[in-house]
C-alpha positions as CSV (number, residue, x, y, z in Angstrom):
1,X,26.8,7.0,-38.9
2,X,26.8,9.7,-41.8
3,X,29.8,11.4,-42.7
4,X,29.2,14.1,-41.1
5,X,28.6,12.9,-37.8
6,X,32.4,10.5,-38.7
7,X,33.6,13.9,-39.6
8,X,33.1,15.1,-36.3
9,X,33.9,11.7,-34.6
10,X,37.2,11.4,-35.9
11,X,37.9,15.4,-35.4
12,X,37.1,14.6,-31.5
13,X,39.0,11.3,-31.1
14,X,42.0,12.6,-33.0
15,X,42.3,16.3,-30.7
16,X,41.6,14.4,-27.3
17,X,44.1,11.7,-27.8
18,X,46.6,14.1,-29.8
19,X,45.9,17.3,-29.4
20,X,46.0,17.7,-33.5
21,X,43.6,19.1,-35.6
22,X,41.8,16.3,-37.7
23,X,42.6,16.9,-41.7
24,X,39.8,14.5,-43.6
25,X,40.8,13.1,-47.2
26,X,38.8,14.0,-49.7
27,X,37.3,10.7,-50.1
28,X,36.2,11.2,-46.5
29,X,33.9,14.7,-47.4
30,X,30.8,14.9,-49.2
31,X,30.5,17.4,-52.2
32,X,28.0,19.9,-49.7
33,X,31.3,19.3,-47.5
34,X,33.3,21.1,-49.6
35,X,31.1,23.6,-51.7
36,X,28.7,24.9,-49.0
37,X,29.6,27.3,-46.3
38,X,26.9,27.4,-43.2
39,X,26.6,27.5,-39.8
40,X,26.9,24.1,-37.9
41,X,26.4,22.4,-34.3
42,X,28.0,19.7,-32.9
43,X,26.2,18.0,-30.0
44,X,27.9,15.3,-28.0
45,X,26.2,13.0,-25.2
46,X,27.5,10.4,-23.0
47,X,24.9,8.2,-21.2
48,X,21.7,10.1,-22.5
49,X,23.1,13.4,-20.9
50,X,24.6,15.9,-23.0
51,X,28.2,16.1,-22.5
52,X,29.4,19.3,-25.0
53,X,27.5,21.2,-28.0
54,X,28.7,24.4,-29.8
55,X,28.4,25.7,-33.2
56,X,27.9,28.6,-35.2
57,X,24.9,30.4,-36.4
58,X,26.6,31.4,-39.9
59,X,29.2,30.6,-41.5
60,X,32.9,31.5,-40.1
61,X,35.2,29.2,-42.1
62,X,35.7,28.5,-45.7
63,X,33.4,25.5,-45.6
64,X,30.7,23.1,-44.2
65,X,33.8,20.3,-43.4
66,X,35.9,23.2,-41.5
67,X,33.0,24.3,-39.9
68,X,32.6,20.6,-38.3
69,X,35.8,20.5,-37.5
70,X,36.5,23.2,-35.6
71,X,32.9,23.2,-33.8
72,X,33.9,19.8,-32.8
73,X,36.8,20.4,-31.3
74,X,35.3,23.5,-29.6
75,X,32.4,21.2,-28.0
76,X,34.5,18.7,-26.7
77,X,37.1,20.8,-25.1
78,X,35.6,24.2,-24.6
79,X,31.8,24.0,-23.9
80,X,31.9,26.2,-20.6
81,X,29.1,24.0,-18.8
82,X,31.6,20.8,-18.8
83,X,35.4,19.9,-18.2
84,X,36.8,18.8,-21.5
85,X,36.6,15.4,-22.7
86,X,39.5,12.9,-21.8
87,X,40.1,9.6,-23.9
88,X,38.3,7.3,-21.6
89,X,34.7,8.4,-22.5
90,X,35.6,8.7,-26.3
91,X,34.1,5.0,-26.7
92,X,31.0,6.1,-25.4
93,X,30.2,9.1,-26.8
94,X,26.7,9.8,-29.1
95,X,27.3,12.5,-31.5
96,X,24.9,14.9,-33.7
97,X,25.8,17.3,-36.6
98,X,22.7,19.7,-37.2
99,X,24.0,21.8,-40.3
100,X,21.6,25.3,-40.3
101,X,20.1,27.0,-42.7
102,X,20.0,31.1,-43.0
103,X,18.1,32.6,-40.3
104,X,15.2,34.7,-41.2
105,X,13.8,37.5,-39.0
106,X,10.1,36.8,-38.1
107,X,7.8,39.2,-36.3
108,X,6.3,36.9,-33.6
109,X,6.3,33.4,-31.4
110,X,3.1,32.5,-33.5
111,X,5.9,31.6,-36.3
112,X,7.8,29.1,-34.3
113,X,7.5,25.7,-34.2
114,X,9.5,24.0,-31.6
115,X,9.9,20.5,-34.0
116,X,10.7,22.2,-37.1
117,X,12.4,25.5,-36.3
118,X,15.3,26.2,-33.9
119,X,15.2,30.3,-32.5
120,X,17.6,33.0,-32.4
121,X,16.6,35.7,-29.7
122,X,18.6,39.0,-29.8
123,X,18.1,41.8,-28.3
124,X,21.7,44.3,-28.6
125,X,24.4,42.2,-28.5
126,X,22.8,39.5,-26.7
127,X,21.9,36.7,-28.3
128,X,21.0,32.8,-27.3
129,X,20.1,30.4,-30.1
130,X,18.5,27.1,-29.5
131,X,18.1,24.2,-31.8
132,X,15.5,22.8,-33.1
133,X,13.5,19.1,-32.0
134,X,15.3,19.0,-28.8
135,X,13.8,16.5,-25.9
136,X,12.1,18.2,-23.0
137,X,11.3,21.3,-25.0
138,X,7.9,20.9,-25.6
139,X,6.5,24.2,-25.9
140,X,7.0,27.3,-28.1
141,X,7.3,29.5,-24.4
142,X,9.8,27.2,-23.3
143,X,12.0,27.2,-26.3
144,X,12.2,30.8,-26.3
145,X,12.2,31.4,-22.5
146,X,15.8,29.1,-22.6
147,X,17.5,31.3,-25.8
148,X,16.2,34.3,-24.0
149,X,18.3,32.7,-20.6
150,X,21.2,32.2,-22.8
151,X,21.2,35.2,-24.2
152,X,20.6,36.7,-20.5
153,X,17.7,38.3,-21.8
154,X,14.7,38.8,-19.0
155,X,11.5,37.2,-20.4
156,X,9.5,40.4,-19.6
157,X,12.1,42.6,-21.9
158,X,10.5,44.5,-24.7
159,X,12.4,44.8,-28.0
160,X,13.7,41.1,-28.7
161,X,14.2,40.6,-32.2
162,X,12.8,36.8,-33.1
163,X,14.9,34.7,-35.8
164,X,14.0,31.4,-36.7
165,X,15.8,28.5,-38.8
166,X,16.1,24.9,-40.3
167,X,18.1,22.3,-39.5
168,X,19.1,19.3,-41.6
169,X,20.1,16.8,-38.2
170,X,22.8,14.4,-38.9
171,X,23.1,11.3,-36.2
């Protein structure tokens, strides 16, 4: 486990059994930690299913180690599809840190990639992102048709802008 993932380990176990937020030494933090400001998911699964993921497209704190920590939080507790993690499940919980790079606008599907590239779709102020390399998602179509479902955009709708991105994965 890399310290990003324990970053995000510790900021879970210490907000469900506390209800504190987690404040990492700086032995604990890498120097790209500290220095670098992006956007960041934590994912979280629990018996191969996935249990909580949220994150941030760009940066919205002052850096990489904030953003983990409070998208941590956020995906164990707040993740509208589940109830919020209690302490029992804590020992059995897989967790991923995928750490983005900028998004750049590209002008069609035929830029995609579902392993390399994750996809922002946006079309007014809707918008569904989805990472990158996921299992299931086999197909270009089918990693766009579920960010356009998040974004509760129909897959018929003309004018979707198409964003694309990098992720470095951390498990």
């Amino acid at each position: 486990m890399d310290r990003y993932v324990q970053l995000a380990k510790k900021t879970i176990e210490t907000y469900v059994r506390e209800e504190k937020i987690y404040e990492p030494q700086a032995d604990e933090l890498t120097e790209e930690m500290v220095d670098r400001r992006a956007g960041a998911f934590v994912s979280i699964h629990e018996d191969g299913e996935l249990r909580g993921c949220i994150g941030t497209i760009g940066p919205t704190r002052k850096n990489l180690a904030q953003e983990i920590v409070f998208n941590a939080i956020a995906a164990s507790t707040q993740d509208p599809r589940f109830i919020p993690i209690e302490a029992e499940e804590l020992p059995h919980l897989v967790i991923n840190v995928d750490v983005l790079s900028e998004a750049e606008p590209i002008a069609s599907e035929a830029e995609l990639d579902v392993k390399r590239y994750g996809v922002i779709v946006e079309k007014g102020m809707r918008r569904g992102l989805l990472l990158p390399d996921l299992e299931g998602v086999d197909t270009i179509d089918h990693q766009v048709h579920i960010a356009k479902m998040k974004a509760g955009i129909a897959d018929d709708e003309e004018g979707v802008s198409l964003y694309r991105f990098e992720v470095i994965r951390h498990t």
